[in-house]
MIMIGU-668294 format. One record per residue (C-alpha): residue number from 1; chain; x, y, z. Coordinates in Angstrom, 2 decimals. Example, Ala and Ser with C-alpha at 12.3 -4.5 7.8 and 13.67 -1.06 7.14 Angstrom:
<sites>
i, ch, X, Y, Z
1, A, 12.30, -4.50, 7.80
2, A, 13.67, -1.06, 7.14
</sites>
This chain:
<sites>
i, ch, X, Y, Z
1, A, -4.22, 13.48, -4.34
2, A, -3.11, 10.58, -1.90
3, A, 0.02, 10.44, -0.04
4, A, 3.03, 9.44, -1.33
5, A, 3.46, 5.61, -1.80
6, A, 6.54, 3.23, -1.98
7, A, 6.95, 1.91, -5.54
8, A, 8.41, 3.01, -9.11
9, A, 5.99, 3.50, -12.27
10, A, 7.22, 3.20, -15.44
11, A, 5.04, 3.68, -19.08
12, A, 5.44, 0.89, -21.27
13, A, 3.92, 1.67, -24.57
14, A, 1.13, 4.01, -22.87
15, A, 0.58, 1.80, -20.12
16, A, 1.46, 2.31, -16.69
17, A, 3.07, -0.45, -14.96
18, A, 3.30, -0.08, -10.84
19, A, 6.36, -1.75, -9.25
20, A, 6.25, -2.73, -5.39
21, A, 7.87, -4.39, -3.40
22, A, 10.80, -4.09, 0.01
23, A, 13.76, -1.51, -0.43
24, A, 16.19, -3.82, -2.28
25, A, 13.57, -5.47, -4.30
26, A, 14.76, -4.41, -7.45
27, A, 12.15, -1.82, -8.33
28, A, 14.50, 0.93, -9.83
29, A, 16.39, -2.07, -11.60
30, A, 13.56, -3.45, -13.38
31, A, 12.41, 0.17, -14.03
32, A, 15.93, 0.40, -15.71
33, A, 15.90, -2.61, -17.92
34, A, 12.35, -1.66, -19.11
35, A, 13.68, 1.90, -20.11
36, A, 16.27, 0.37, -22.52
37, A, 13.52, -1.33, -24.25
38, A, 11.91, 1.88, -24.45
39, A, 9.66, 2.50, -21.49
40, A, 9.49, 6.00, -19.91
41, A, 10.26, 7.12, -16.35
42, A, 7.28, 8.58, -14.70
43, A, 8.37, 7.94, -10.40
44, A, 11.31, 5.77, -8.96
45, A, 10.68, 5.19, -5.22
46, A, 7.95, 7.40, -4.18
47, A, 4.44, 7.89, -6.34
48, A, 1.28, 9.59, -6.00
49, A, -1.87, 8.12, -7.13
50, A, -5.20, 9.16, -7.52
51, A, -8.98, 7.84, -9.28
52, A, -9.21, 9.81, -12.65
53, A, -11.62, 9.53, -15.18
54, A, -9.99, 6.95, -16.85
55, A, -8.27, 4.89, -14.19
56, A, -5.45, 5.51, -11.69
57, A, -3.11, 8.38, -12.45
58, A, 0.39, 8.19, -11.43
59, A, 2.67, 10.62, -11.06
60, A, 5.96, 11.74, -9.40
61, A, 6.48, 14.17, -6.50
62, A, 7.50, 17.49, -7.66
63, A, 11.19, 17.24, -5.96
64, A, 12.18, 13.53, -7.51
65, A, 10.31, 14.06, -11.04
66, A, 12.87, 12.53, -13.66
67, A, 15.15, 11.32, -10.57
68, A, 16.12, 7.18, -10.63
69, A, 18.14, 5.71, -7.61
70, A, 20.77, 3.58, -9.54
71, A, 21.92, 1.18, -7.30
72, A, 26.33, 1.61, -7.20
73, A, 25.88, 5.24, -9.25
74, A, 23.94, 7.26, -7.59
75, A, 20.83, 9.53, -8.55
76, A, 20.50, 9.95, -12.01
77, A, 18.32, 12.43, -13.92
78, A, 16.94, 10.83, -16.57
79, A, 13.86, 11.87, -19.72
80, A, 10.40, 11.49, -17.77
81, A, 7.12, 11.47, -18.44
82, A, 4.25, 13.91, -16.14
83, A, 1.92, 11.09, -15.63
84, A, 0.63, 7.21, -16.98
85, A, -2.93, 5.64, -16.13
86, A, -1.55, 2.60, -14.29
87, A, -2.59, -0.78, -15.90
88, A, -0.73, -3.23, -14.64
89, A, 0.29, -4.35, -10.85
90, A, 3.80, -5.86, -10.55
91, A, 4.85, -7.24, -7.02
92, A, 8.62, -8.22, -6.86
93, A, 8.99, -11.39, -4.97
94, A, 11.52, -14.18, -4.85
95, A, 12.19, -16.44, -7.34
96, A, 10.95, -19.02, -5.81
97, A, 7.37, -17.39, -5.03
98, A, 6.80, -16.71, -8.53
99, A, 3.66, -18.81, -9.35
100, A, 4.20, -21.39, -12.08
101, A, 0.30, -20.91, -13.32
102, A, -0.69, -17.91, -11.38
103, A, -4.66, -17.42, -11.07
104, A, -5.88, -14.13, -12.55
105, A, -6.07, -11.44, -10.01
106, A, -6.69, -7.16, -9.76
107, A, -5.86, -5.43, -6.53
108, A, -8.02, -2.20, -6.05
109, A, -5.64, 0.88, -5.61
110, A, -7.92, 4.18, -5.16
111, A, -10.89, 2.54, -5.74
112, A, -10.06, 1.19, -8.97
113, A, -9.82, -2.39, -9.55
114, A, -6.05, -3.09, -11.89
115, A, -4.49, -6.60, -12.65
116, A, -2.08, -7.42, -10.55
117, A, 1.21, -10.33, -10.86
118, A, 3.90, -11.32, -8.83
119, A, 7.30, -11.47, -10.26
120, A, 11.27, -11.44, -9.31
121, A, 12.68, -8.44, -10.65
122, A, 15.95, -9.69, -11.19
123, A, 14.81, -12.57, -13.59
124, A, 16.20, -12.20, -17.50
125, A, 13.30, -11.99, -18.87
126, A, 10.44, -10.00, -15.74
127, A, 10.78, -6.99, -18.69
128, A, 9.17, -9.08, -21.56
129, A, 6.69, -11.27, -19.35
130, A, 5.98, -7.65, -18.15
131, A, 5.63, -6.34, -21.93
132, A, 3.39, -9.78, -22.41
133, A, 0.91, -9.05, -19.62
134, A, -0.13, -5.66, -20.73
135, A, -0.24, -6.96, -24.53
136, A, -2.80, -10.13, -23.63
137, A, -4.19, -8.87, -20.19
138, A, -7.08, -11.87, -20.77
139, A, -4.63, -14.77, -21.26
140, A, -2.39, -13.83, -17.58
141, A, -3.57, -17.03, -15.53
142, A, -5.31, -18.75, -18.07
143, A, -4.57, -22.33, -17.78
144, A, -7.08, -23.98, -20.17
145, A, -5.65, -26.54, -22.58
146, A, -3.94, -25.35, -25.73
147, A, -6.89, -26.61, -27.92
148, A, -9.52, -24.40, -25.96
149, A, -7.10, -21.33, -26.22
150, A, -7.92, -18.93, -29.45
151, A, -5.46, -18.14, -31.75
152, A, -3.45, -14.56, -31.60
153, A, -1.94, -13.75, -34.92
</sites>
């Protein structure tokens, strides 16, 4: 097991997603808003990763498991999950470093390779182009015209 890192992982429909970014970033916030559209809680602020058979397992330290640092309340113990194979990659940036077209990229975190965006956490709608990534992982930086693009139904 690795040492602890900075970041919050929450599961979004069986999917890990990985949120990092500077204290005051929004992390736990984002975590938040994706837990009201139904995600689960696996680590706010401090996570342990590791290689598993499958891809990168995430989990929480033992002494903050089902703990979330809301910002003006205070920690709150919420419903948590053990663990999520991390699939997604979110870095919270400014607004105005969000890339319009963003190239596709993966980052590799304990030598696995995982896609990887860059978003600002405090944006309306970072939970759904969030929910959008993992659902068409192929289509995040594809810029081809919309004639060359197949159809989803």
């Amino acid at each position: 097991m690795s040492d602890p890192i900075h970041g919050t992982v929450v599961d979004v429909a069986g999917a890990g997603v990985l949120l990092r970014g500077p204290s005051g970033s929004g992390k736990s916030d984002l975590a938040l808003r994706l837990i009201d559209r139904g995600a689960v809680l696996i680590a706010d602020d401090q996570v342990l990763l590791r290689a598993g058979s499958r891809g990168i397992v995430a989990t929480a330290p033992d002494r903050i498991y089902g703990l979330i640092e809301v910002r003006g309340i205070g920690v709150v113990s919420i419903p948590a999950a053990k663990f999520s194979l991390v699939k997604l990659v979110v870095d919270l940036v400014t607004h105005e470093d969000v890339p319009r077209l963003p190239e596709p990229e993966a980052i590799e975190i304990v030598g696995v390779s995982v896609p990887r965006i860059s978003l600002h956490a405090f944006d309306i709608a970072t939970p759904v182009k969030i929910e959008l990534a993992l659902k068409y992982p192929d289509q995040v930086g594809d810029d081809r015209p919309a004639d060359e693009r197949r159809q989803r139904r």
